[in-house]
C-alpha positions as CSV (number, residue, x, y, z in Angstrom):
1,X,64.7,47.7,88.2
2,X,68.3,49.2,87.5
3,X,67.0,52.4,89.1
4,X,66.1,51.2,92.5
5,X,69.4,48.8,92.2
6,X,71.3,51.8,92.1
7,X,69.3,53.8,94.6
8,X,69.4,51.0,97.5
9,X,73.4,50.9,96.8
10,X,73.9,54.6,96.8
11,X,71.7,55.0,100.4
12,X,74.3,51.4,101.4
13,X,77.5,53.7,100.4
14,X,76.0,56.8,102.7
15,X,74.8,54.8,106.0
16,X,78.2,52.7,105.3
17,X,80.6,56.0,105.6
18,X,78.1,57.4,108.6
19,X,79.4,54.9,110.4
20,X,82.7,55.8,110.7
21,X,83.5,56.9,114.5
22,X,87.0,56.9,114.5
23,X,88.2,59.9,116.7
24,X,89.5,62.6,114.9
25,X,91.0,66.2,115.9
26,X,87.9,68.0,114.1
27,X,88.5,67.6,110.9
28,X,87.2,64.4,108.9
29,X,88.0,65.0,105.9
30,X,91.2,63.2,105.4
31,X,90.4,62.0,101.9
32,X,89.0,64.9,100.9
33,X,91.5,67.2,101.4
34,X,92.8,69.4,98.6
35,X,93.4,72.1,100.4
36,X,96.5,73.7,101.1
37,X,97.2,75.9,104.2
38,X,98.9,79.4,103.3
39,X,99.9,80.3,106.4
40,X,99.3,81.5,110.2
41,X,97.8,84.9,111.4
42,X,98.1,85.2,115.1
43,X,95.6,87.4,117.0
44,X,97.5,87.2,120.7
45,X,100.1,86.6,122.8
46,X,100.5,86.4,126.5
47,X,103.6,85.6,129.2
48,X,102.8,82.8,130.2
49,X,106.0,81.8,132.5
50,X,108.9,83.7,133.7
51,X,110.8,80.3,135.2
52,X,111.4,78.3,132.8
53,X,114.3,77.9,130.3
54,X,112.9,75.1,127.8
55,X,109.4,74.9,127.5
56,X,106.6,72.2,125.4
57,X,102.8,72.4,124.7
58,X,99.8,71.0,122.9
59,X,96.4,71.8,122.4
60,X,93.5,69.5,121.7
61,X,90.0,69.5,120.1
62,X,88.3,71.0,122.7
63,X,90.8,73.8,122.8
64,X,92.2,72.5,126.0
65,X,96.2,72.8,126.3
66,X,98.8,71.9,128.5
67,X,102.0,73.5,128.9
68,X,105.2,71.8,130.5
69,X,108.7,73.4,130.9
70,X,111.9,73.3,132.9
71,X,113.4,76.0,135.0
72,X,117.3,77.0,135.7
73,X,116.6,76.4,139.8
74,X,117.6,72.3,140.1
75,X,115.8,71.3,136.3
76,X,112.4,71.7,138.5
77,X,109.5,71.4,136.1
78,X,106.6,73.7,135.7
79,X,103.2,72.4,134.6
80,X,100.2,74.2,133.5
81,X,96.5,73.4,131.8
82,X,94.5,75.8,130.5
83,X,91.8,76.4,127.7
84,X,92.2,79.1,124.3
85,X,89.0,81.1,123.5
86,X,89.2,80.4,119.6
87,X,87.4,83.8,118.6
88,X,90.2,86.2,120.1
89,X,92.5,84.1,121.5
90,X,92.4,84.4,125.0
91,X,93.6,82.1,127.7
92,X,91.9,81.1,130.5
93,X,93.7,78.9,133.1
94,X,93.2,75.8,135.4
95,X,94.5,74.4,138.6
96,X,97.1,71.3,138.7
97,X,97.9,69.0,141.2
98,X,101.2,69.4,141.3
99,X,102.5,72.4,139.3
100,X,106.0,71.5,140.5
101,X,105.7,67.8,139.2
102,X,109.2,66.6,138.6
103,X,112.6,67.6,137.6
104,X,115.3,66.3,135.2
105,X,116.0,67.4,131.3
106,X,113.6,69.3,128.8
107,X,109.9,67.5,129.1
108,X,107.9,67.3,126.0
109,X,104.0,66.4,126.5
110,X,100.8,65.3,124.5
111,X,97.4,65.8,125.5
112,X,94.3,64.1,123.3
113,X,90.9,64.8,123.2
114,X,89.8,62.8,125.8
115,X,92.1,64.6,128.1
116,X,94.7,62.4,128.6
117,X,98.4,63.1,128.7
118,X,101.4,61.6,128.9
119,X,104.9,63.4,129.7
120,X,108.4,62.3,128.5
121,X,111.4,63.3,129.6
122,X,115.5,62.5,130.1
123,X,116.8,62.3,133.4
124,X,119.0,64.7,134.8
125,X,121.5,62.3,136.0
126,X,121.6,59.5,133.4
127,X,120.7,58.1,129.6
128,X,117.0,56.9,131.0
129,X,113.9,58.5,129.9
130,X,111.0,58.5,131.9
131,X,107.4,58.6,131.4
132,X,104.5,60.1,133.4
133,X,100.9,59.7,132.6
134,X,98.0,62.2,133.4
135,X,94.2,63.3,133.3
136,X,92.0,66.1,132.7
137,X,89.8,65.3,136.2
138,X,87.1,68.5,135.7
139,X,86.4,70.6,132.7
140,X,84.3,72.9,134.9
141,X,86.4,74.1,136.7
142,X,89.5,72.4,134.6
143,X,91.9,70.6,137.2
144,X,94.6,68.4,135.6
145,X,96.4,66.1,138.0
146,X,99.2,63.9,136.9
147,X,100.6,60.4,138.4
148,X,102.4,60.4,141.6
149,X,104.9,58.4,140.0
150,X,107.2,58.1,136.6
151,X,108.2,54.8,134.5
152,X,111.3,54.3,132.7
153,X,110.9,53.5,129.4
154,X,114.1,53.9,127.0
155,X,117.3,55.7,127.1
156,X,119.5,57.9,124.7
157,X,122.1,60.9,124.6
158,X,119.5,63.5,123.8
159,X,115.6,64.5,125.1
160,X,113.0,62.5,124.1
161,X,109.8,63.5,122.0
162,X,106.1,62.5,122.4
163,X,103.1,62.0,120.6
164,X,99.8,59.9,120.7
165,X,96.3,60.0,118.9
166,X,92.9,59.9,120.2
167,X,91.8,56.3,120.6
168,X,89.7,55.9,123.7
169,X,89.8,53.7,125.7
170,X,92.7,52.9,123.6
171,X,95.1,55.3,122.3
172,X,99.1,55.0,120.6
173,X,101.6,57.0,121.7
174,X,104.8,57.3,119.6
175,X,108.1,58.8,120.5
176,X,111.2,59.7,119.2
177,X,114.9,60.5,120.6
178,X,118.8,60.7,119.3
179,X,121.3,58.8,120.7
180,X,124.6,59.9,119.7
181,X,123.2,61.3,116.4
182,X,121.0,58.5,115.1
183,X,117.5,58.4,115.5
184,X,115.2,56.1,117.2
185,X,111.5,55.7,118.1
186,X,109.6,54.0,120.1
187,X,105.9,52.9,120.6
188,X,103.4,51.8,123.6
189,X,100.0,51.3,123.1
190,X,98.0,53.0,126.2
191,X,95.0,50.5,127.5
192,X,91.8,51.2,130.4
193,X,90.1,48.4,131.2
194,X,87.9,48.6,133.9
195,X,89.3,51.7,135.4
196,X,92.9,49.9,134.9
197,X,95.6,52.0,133.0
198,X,98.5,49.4,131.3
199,X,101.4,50.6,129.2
200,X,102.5,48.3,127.0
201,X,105.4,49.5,125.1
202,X,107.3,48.2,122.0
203,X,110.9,47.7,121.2
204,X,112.7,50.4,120.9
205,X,114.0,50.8,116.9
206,X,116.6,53.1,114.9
207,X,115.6,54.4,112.1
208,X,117.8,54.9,108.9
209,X,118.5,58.0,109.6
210,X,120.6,60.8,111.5
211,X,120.2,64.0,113.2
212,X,119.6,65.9,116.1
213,X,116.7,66.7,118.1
214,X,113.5,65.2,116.7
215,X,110.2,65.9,117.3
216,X,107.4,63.6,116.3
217,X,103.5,63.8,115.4
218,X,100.7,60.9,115.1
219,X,97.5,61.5,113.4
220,X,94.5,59.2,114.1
221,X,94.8,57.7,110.9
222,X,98.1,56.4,112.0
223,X,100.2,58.5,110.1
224,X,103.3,60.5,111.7
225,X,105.9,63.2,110.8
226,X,108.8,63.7,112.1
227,X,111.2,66.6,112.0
228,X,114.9,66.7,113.0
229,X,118.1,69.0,112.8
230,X,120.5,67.9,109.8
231,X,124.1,66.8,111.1
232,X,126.1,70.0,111.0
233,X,124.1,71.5,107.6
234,X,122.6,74.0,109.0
235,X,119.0,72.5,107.9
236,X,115.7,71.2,109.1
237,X,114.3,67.8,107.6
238,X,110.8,66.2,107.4
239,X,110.3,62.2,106.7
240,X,106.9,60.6,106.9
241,X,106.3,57.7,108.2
242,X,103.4,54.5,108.5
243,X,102.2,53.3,111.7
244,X,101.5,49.6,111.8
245,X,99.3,47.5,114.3
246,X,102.6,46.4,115.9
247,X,103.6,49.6,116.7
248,X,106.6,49.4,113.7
249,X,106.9,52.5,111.4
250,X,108.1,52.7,108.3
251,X,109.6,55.5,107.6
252,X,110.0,57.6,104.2
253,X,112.8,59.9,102.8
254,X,113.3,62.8,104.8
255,X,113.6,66.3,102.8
256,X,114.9,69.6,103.7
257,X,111.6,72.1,104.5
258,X,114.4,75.1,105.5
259,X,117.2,76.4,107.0
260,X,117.7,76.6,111.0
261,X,117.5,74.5,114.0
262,X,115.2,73.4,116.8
263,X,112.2,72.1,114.3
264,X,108.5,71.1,115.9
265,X,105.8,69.4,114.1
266,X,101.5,68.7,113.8
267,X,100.2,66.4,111.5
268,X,96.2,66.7,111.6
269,X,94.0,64.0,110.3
270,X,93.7,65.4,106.9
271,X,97.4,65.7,106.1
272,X,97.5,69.3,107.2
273,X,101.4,70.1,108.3
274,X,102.0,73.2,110.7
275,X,105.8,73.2,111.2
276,X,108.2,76.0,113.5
277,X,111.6,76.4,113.9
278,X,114.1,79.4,114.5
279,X,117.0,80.5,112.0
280,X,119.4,82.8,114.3
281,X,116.5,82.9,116.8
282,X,113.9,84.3,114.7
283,X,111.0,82.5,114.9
284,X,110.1,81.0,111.5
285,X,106.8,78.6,110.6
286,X,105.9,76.9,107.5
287,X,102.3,75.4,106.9
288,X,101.8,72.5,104.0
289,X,99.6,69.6,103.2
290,X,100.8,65.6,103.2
291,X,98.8,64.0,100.7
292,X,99.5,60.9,98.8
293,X,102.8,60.6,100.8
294,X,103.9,64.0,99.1
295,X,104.5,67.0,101.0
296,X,103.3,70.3,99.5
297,X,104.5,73.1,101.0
298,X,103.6,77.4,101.7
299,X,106.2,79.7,101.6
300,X,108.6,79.8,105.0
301,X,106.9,82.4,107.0
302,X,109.2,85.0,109.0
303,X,107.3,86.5,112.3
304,X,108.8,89.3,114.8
305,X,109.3,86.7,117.3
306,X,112.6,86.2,118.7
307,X,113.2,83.4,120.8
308,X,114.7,79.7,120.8
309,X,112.9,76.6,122.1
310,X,109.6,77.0,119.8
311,X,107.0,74.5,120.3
312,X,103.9,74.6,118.4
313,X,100.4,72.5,118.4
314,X,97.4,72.8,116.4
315,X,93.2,71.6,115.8
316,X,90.9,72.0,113.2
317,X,90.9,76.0,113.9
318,X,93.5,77.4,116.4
319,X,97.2,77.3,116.3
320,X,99.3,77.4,119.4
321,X,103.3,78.6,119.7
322,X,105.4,79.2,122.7
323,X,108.9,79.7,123.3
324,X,111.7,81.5,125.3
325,X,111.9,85.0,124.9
326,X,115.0,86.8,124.3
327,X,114.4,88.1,128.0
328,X,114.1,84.9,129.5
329,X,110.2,84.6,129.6
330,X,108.4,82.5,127.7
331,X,105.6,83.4,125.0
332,X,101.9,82.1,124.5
333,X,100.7,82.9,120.9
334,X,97.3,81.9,119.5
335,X,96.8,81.9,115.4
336,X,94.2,80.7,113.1
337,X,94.9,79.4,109.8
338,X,94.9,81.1,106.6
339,X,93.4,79.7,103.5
């Protein structure tokens, strides 16, 4: 009697976890997770823009990534969408509706797995930040086309940062910004209801702490990272942070992951961290694993790319890292993890 007890309650505990459809970036394994990445090996690089000056990208699950960046001719913006061949890294691009889509300060952009983005930026006149959503209209051929129109949404001294996970038809989107060295975030949750689109966006909150630059990353388990220049120390932090229902986050203690400037973070939905930054503009990355709120990190890697401005965006498999060259064009690298 005990045996089939046992054997109807272990077949329960199997159909019970089957059941789980949250969205993920690839990787379900978020309790699972022991293991820690050692690093990144790229396989490729490309030019991918000779305009701009300050540039931002993110990939998703289906390898699809966007790329956003400002040029020195009247802080136009450039926009492109485009798809990474995981195997050798090669790029194969789309058409936009606009590739010209608006102008102001540096833009920073997310794009989930549903193919929907949304753009952040500062104006180029003002304190207000502005918000544009967008769509990934056709994956065969891939045509992106962003709103005619942008939405204020907050205001600061420096550029804002973006993130969201991959609810559908509901999704978060988190984002981050420093106003006069002390660091605030904000949150909207993004709603289509019968072909409707609705931002409804939080209150905007400082956080304890203080710094320069942030950059922010959600996970669909509704944890986020967040990485930030120290004030005048010459080092880059990392806090953790908890997302609640009400879009409040409750953010840890930040420690030093190294030495340099312009950070950028991914947080996947097992805890996996893949971090950049640059140290007297030598591109530098650092992989590591949160688990149990602890960070554990690889070594600080050093690569032979020199540049400022780094952005970098991950999946389950492929890495993605631009930045601006020391020429003045900017770089399209494609890496795969090492384990």
């Amino acid at each position: 009697m005990m045996k089939k007890f046992y054997t109807i309650l272990f077949l329960f505990l199997i159909i019970s976890c089957s059941k789980d459809d949250s969205s993920s970036d690839g990787n379900n394994s978020f309790l699972l997770n022991t293991t820690k990445i050692k690093g990144i090996n790229f396989i490729s690089e490309k030019v991918i823009d000779e305009r701009s000056i300050q540039v931002n990208t993110d990939i998703n699950s289906k390898n699809e990534f966007i790329f956003v960046g400002k040029t020195d001719v009247a802080n136009i913006f450039i926009l492109q969408i485009g798809k990474v061949n995981p195997s050798n890294g090669a790029l194969s691009f789309g058409n936009v509706n606009n590739i010209n889509y608006d102008y102001g300060n540096p833009p920073s952009v997310q794009l989930n797995n549903w193919g929907r983005a949304i753009e952040v930026h500062k104006s180029n006149s003002s304190s207000n930040y502005y918000y544009r959503g967008g769509n990934i209209t056709s994956e065969n051929p891939l045509f992106f086309e962003f709103d005619d129109d942008n939405h204020r949404f907050d205001g600061g001294s420096g550029p804002p940062s973006v993130s969201a996970n991959d609810g559908n038809p509901y999704f978060d989107i988190l984002t981050v910004h420093e106003n006069h060295t002390k660091i605030y975030y904000k949150a909207c949750k993004f709603i289509l209801d019968d072909g409707k689109e609705t931002y409804n966006w939080r209150d905007s909150y400082k956080t304890p702490l203080l710094g320069r630059k942030p950059r922010v990353s959600i996970n669909n388990n509704h944890l986020t990272v967040m990485v930030f220049e120290g004030l005048n120390d010459g080092k880059v932090y990392i806090v953790k942070g908890d997302f609640q229902i009400n879009g409040v986050v409750n953010w840890g203690k930040p420690e030093v992951f190294g030495t340099g400037n312009e950070p950028d973070v991914h947080l996947s939905d097992n805890g996996d961290i893949v971090s950049v930054f640059q140290q007297n503009k030598s591109i530098k990355t650092r992989t590591g694993l949160l688990s149990n709120s602890i960070f554990q990190w690889s070594p600080i890697e050093s690569t032979s790319f020199i540049g400022t401005n780094p952005s970098i965006s991950a999946n389950f498999e492929t890495v993605i890292l631009t930045y601006n060259g020391s020429t003045g064009v900017n770089w399209f690298h494609v890496g795969k993890f090492k384990y």
